[in-house]
N, C-alpha and C positions, 0 to 999 in steps of 0.2 A: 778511820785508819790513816786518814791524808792529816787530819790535825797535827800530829806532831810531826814534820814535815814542815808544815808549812810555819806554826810557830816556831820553831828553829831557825828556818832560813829568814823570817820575818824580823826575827832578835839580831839578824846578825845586822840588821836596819834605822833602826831605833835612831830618828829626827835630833840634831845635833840641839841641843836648846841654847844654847849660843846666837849660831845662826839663826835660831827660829826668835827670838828675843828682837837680833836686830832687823829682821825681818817686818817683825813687828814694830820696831821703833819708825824704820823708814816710811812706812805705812802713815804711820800716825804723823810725822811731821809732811808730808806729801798734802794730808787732809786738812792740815794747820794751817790753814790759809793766812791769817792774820799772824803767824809765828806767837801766840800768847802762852800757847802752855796747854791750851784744848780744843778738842775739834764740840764743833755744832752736832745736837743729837740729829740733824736734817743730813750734814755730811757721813752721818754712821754706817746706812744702808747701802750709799757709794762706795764706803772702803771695802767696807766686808766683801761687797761684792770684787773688786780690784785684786781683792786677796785670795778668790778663788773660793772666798764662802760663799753660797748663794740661801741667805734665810728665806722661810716662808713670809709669805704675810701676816701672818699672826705671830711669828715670834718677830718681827721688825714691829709689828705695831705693841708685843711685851716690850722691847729692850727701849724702844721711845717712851713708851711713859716711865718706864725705869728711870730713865736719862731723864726726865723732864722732873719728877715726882723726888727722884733722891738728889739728883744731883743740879738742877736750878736746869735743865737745859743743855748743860755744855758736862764734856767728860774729859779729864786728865790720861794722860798716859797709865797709869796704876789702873784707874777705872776698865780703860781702854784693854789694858794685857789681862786683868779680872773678866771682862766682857771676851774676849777674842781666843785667849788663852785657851781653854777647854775646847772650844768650836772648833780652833784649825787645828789642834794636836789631834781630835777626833776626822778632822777630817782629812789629815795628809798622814795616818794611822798605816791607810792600807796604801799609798802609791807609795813607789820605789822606781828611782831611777832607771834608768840604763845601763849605768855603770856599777850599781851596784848587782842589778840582775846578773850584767856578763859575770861579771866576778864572782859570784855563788854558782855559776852555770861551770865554771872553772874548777872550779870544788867538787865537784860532781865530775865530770869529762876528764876522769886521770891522764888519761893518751891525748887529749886534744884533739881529736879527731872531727871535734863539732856534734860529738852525737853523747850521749849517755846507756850506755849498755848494760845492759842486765851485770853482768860483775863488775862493775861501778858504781850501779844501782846499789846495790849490796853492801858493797865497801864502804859504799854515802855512809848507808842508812846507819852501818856499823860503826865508823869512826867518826862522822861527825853528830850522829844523832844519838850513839851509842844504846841501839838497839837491837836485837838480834828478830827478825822476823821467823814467824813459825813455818814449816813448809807448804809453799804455792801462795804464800803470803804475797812475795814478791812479783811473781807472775801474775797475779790476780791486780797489783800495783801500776804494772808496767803496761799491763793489757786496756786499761781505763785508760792511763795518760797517752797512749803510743794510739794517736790520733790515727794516723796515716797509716798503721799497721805497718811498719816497717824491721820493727824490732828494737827499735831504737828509740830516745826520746831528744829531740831534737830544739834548738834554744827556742822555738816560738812554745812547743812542748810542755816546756819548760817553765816556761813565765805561765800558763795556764796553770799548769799546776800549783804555784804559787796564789793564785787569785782566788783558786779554789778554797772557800771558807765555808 
């Protein structure tokens, strides 16, 4: 029931690939120690990890003979965005800022008031999700997320909800 919800507000998030490119380029030249044009398959496990990926040991010790076996040892940028590219797009998939949370919590909170109220709820669901829920649909929605039992769903709330997959 929470799925399309959360995939909606998740779309409206979608990793600029721009930014994630140089992202990655900065990466790669950080690890370039020699400035030649590629990092050491010994430097790989350092970045990745720098970048917020943390492989297992088994796939560090896959992507090393990779690197040693296709490519002599050392990997190019191309190689590097081929290696890195799926991993962090998979891995920074599900965080979302701050600013982008407030701002969908904004979209939801027509009065502003800091909270999300059942005719809010509604209106969300209806204008941005373009859904109409069946009756006690919404109450049975609100009653899960509405931690606190307040009646209300509130911006911590809120990001829960989101997380919920």
């Amino acid at each position: 029931l929470l799925a399309p919800q959360t995939h909606c507000c998740f779309f409206l998030f979608k990793p600029n690939p721009i930014l994630f490119l140089q992202e990655l380029q900065q990466a790669f030249k950080e690890f370039d120690y020699d400035q030649d044009g590629y990092l050491n398959y010994k430097d790989v496990a350092e970045c990745m990890r720098t970048m917020g990926y943390m492989p297992t040991e088994m796939e560090l010790l896959e992507i090393v003979q990779q690197i040693k076996m296709r490519m002599g040892g050392l990997m190019d940028f191309e190689d590097f965005v081929e290696l890195m590219g799926p991993r962090m797009m998979g891995e920074t998939a599900d965080m979302l800022g701050l600013k982008e949370l407030q701002s969908a919590f904004v979209q939801f909170d027509l009065d502003g008031d800091g909270n999300i109220n059942q005719d809010e709820m509604k209106e969300a669901v209806k204008s941005l999700l373009g859904e109409k829920l069946k009756k006690g649909e919404l109450e049975e929605i609100l009653k899960e997320l509405d931690v606190n039992a307040d009646g209300n769903i509130d911006f911590e709330e809120f990001v829960m909800m989101l997380s919920i997959r």
